[in-house]
Every structure is written in structure tokens, then in C-alpha cells.
Biopython code that builds the backbone (N, CA, C, O; Angstrom):
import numpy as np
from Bio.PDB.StructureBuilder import StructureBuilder

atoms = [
    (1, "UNK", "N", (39.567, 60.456, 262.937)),
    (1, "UNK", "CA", (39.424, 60.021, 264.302)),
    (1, "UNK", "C", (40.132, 58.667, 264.444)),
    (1, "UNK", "O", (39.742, 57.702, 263.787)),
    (2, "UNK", "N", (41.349, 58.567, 265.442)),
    (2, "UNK", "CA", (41.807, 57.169, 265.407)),
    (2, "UNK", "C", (40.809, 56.211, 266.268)),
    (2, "UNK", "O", (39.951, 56.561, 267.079)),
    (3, "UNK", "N", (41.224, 54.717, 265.793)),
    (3, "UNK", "CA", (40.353, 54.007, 266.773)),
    (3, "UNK", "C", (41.028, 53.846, 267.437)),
    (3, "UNK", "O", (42.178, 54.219, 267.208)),
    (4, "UNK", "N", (40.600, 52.987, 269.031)),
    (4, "UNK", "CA", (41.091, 52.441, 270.247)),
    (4, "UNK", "C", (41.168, 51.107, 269.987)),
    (4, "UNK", "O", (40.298, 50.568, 269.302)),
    (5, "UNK", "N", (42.214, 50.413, 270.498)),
    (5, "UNK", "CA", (42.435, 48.947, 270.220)),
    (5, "UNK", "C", (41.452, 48.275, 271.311)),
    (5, "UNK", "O", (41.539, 48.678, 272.471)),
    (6, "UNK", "N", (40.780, 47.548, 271.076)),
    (6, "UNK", "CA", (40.255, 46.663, 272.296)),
    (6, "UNK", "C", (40.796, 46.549, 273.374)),
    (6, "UNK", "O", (42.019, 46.543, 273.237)),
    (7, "UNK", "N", (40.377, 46.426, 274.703)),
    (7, "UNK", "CA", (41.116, 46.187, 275.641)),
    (7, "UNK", "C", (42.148, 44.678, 275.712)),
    (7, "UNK", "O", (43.190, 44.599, 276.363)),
    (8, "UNK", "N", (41.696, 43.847, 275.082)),
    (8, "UNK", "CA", (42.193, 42.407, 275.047)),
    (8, "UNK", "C", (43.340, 42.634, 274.419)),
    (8, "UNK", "O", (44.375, 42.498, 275.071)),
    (9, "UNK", "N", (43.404, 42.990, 273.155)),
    (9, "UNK", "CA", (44.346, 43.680, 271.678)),
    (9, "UNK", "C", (45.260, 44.472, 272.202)),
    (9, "UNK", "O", (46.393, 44.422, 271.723)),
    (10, "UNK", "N", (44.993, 45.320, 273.227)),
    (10, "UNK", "CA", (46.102, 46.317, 273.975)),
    (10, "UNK", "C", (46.919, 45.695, 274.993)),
    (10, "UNK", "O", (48.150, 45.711, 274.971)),
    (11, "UNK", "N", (46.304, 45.219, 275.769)),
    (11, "UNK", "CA", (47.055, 43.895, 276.758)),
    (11, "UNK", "C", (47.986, 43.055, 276.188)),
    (11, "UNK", "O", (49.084, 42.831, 276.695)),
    (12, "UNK", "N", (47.466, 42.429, 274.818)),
    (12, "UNK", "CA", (48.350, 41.456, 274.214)),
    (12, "UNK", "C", (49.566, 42.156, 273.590)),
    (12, "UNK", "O", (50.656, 41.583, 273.573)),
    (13, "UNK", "N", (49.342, 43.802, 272.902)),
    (13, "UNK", "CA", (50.181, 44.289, 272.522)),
    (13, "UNK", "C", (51.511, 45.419, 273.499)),
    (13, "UNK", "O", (52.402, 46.158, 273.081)),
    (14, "UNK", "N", (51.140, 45.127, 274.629)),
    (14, "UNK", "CA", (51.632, 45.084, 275.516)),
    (14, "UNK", "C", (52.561, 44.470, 275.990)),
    (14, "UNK", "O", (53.502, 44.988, 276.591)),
    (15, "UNK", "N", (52.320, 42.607, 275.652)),
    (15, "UNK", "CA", (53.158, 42.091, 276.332)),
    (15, "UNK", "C", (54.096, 41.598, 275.278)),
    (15, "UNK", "O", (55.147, 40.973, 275.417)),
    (16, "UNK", "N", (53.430, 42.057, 274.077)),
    (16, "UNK", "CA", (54.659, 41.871, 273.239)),
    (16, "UNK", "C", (55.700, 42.572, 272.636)),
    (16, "UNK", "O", (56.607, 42.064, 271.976)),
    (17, "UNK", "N", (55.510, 44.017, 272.935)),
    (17, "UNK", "CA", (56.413, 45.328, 273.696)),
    (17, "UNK", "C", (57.264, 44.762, 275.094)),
    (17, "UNK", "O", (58.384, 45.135, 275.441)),
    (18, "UNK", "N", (56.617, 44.017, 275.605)),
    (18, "UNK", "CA", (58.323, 43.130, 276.954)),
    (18, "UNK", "C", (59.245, 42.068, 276.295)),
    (18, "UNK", "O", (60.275, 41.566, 276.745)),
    (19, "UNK", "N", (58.393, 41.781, 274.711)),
    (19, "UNK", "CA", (59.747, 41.218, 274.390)),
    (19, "UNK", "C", (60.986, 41.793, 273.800)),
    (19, "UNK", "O", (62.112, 41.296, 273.767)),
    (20, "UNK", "N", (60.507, 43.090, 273.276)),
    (20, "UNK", "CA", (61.580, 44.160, 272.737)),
    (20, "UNK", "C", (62.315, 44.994, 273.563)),
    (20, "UNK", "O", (63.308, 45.481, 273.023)),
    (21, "UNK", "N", (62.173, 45.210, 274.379)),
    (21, "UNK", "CA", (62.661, 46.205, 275.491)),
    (21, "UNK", "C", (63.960, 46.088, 275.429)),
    (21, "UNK", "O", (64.564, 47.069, 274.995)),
    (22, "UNK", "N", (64.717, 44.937, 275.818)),
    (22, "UNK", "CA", (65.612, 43.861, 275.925)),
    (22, "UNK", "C", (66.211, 44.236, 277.569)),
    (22, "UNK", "O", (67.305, 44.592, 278.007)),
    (23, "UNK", "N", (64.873, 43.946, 278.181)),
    (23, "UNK", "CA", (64.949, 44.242, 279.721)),
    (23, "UNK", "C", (65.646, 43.063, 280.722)),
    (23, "UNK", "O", (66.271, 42.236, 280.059)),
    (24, "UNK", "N", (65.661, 42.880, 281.823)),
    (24, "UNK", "CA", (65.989, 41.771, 282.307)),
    (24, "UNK", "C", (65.317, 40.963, 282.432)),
    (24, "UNK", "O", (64.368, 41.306, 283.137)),
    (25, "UNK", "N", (65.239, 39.448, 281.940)),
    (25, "UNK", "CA", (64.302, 37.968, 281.594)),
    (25, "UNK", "C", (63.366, 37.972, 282.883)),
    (25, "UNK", "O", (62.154, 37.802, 282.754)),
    (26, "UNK", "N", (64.168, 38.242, 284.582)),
    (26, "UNK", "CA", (63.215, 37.948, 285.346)),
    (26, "UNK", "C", (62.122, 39.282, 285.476)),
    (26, "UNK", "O", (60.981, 38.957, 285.805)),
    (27, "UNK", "N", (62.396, 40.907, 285.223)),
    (27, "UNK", "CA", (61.626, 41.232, 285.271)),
    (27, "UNK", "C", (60.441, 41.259, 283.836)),
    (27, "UNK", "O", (59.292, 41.599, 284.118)),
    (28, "UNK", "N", (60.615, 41.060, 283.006)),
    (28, "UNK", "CA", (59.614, 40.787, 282.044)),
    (28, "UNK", "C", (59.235, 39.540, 282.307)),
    (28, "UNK", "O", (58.512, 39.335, 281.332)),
    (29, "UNK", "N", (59.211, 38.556, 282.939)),
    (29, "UNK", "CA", (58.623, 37.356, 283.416)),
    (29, "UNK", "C", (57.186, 37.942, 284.563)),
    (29, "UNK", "O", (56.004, 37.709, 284.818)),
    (30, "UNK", "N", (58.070, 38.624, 284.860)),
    (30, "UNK", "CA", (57.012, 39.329, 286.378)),
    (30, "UNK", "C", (55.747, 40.090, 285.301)),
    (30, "UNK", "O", (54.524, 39.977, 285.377)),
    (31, "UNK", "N", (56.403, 40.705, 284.527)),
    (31, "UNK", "CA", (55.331, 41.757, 283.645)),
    (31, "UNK", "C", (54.598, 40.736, 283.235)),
    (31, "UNK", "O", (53.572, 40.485, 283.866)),
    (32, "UNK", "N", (54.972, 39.911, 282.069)),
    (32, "UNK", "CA", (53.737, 38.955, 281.155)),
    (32, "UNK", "C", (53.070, 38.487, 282.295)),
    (32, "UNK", "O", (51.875, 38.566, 282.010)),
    (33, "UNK", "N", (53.256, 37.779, 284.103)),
    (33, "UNK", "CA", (52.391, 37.254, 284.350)),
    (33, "UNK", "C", (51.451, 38.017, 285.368)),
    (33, "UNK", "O", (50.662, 37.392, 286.077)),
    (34, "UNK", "N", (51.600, 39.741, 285.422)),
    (34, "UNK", "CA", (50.856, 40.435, 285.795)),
    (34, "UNK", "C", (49.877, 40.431, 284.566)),
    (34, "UNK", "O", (48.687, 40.128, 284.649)),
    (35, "UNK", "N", (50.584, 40.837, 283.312)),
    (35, "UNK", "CA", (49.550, 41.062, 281.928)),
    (35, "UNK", "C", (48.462, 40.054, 281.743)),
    (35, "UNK", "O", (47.323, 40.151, 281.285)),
    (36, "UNK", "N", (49.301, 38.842, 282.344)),
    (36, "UNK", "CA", (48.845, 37.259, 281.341)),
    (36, "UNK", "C", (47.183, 37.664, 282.631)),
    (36, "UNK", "O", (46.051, 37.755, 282.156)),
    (37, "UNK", "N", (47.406, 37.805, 283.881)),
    (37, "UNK", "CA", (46.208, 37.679, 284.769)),
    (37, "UNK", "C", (45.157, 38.509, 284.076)),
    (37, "UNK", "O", (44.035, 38.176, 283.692)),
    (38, "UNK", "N", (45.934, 39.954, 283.990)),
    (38, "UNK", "CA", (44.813, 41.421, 283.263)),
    (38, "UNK", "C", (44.238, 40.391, 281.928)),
    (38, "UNK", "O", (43.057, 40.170, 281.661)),
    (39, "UNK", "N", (45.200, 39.968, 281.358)),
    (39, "UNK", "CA", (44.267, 39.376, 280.149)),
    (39, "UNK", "C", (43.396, 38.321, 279.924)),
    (39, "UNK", "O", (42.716, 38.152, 278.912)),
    (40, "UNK", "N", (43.463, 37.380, 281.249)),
    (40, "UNK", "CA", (42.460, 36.448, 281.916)),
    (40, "UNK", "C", (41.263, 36.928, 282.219)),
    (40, "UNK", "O", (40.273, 36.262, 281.917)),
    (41, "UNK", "N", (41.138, 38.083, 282.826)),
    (41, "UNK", "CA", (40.089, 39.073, 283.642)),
    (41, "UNK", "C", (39.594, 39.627, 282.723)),
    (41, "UNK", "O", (38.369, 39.560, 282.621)),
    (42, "UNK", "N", (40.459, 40.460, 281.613)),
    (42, "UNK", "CA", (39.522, 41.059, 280.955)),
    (42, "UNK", "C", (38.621, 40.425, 280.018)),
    (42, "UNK", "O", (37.498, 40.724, 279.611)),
    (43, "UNK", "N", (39.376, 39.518, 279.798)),
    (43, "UNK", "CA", (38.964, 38.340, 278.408)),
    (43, "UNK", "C", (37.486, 37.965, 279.275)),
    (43, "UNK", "O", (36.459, 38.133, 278.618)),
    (44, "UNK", "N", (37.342, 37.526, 280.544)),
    (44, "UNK", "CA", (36.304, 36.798, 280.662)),
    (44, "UNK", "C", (35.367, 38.023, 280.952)),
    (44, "UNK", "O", (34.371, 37.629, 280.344)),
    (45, "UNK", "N", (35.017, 39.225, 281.461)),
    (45, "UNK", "CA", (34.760, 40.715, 281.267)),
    (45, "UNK", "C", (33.820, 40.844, 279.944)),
    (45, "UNK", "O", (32.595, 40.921, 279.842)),
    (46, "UNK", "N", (34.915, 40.839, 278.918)),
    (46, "UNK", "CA", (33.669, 40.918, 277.628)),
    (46, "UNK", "C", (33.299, 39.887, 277.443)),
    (46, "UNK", "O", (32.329, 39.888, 276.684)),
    (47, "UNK", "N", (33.628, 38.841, 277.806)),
    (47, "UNK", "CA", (32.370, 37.546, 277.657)),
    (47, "UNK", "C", (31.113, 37.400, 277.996)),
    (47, "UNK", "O", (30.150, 36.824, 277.490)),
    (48, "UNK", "N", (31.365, 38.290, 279.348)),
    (48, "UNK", "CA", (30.123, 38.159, 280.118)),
    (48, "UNK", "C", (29.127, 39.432, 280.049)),
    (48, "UNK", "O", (27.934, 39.461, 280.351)),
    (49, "UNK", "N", (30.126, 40.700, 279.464)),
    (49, "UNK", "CA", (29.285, 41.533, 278.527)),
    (49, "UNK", "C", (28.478, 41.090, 277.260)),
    (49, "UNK", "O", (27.278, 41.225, 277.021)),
    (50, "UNK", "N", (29.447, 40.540, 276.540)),
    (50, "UNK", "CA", (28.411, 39.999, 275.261)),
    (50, "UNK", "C", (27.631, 39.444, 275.648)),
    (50, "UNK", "O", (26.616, 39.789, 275.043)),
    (51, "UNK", "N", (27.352, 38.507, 276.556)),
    (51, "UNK", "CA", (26.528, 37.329, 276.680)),
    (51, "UNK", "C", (25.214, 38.340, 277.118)),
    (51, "UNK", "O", (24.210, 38.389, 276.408)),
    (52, "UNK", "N", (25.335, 39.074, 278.273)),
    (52, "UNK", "CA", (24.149, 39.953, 278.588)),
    (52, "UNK", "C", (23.813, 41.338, 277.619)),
    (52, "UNK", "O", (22.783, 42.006, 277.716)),
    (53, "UNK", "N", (24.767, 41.559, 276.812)),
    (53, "UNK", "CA", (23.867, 42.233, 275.555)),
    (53, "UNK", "C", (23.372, 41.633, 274.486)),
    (53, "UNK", "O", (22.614, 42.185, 273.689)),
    (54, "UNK", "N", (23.940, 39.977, 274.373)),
    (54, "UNK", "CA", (23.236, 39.833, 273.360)),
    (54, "UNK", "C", (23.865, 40.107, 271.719)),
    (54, "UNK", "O", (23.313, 40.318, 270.639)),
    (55, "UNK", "N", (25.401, 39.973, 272.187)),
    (55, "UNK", "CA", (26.218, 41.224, 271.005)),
    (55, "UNK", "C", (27.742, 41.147, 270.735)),
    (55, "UNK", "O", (28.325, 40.566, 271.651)),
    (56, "UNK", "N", (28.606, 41.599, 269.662)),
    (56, "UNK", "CA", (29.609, 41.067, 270.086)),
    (56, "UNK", "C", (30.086, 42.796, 270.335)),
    (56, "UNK", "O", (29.277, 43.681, 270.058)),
    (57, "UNK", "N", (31.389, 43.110, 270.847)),
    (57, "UNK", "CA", (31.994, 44.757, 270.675)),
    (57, "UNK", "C", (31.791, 44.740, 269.245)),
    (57, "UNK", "O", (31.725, 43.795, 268.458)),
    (58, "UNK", "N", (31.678, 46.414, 269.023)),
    (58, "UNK", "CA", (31.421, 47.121, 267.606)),
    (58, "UNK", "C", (29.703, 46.151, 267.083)),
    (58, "UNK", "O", (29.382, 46.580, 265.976)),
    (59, "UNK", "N", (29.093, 45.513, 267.381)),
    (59, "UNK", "CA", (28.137, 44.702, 266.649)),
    (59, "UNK", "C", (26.833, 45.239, 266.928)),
    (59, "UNK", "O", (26.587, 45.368, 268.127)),
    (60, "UNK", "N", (25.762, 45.651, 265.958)),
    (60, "UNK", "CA", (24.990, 46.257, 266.636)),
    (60, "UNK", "C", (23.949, 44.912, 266.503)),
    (60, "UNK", "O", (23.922, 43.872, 265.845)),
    (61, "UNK", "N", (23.056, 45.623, 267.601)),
    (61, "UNK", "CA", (22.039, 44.366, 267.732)),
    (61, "UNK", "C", (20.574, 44.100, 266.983)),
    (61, "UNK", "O", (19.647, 44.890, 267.159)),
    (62, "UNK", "N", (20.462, 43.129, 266.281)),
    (62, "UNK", "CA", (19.603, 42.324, 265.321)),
    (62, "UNK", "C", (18.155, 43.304, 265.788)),
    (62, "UNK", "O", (17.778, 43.817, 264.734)),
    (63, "UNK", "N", (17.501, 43.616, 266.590)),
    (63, "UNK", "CA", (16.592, 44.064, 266.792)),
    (63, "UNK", "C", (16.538, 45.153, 267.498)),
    (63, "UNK", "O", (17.514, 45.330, 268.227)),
    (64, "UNK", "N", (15.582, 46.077, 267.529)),
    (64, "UNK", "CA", (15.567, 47.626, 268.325)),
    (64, "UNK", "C", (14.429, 47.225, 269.074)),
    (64, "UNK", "O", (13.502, 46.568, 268.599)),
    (65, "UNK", "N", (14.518, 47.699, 270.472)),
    (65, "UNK", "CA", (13.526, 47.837, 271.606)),
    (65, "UNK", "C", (13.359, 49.067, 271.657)),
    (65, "UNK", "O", (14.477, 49.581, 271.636)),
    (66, "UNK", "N", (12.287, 50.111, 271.734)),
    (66, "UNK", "CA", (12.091, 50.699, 272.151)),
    (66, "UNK", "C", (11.920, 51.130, 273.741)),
    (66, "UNK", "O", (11.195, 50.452, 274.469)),
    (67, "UNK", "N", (12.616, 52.278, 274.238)),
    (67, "UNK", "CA", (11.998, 52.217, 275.450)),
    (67, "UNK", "C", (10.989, 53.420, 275.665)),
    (67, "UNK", "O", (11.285, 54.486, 275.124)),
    (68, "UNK", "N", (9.645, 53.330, 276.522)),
    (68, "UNK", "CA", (8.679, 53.628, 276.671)),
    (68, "UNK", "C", (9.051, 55.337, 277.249)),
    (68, "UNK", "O", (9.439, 55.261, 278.415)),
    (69, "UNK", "N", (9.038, 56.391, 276.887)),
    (69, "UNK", "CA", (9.121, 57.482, 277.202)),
    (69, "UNK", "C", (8.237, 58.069, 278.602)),
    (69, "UNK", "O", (7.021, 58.177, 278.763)),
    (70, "UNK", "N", (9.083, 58.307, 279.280)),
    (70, "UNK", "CA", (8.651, 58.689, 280.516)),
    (70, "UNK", "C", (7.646, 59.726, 280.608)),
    (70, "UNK", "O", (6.887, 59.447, 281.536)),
    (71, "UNK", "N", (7.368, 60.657, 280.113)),
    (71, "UNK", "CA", (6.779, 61.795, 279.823)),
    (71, "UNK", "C", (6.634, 62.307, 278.186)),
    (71, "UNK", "O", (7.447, 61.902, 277.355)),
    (72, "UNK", "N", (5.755, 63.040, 277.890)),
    (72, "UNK", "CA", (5.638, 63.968, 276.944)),
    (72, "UNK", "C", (5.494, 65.085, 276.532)),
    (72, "UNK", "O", (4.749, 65.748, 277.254)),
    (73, "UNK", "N", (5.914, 65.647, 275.604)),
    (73, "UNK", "CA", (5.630, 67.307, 275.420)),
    (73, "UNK", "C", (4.055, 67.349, 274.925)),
    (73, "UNK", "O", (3.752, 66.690, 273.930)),
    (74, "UNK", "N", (3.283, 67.946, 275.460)),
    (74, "UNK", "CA", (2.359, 69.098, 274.761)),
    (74, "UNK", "C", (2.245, 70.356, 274.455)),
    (74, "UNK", "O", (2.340, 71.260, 275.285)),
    (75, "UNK", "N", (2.066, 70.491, 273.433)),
    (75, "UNK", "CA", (1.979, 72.084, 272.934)),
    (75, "UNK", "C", (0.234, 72.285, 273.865)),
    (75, "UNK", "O", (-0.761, 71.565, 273.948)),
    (76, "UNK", "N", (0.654, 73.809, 274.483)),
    (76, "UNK", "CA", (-0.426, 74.130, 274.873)),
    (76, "UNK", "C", (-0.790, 75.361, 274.454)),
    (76, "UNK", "O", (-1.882, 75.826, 274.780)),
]
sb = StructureBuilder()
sb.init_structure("model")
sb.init_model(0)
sb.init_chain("A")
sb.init_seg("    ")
for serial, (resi, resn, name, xyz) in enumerate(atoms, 1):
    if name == "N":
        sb.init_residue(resn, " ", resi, " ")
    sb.init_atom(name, np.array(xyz, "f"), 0.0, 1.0, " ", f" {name:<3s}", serial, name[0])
structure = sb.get_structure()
């Protein structure tokens, strides 16, 4: 199963695919500072994910909560 690059990791590897192209300077200028914004946004995105899980990506978390089961089976 391959992995997926992070979203941050894909953005960055992105914009460093506009330096190989060997496209024209002003339109890869236009690209990195569409990318450079996506990678502003996303960057602060999982920040503010981790912060409200408590977690980093891939990290699992130090303690298990249970949650309270809505219902139950009985055998009748």
C-alpha cells in the first residue's frame, strides 16, 4: 500500500517541480505564489487540527476515551 505525502510535503513538492519545468520565470512566479498562499493555509489548517486533537498527523493519542454506547444488545 503506498503512502500519501502530507498535504504540506505535496505543496512543497510541487513547487519544486516549477523549478524543473524550465517554464517561463513570470509564469512560475505566478505558480509558487498561488502554492506559497495554499501552503500558508494549509500549514496553519493542521496546526489548528493538532492543537484540537491533542496530536500530531500519524500520532496516536497518549490516552483512550471511551465513548458511552448509545444502546445495547440483549439476548432475549
Amino acid at each position: 500500500m503506498a503512502r500519501t505525502l502530507p498535504p504540506v510535503q505535496a505543496i512543497r513538492a510541487e513547487i519544486d517541480a516549477l523549478f524543473t519545468d524550465g517554464r517561463d520565470l513570470v509564469e512560475v512566479i505566478e505558480d509558487v505564489a498561488r502554492l506559497g498562499a495554499r501552503l500558508i493555509i494549509q500549514t496553519a489548517v493542521e496546526a489548528e487540527v493538532d492543537a484540537f486533537l491533542g496530536r500530531a498527523r500519524y500520532q496516536r493519542a497518549t490516552t483512550v476515551t471511551r465513548v458511552p454506547q448509545m444502546c445495547s444488545r440483549k439476548d432475549t
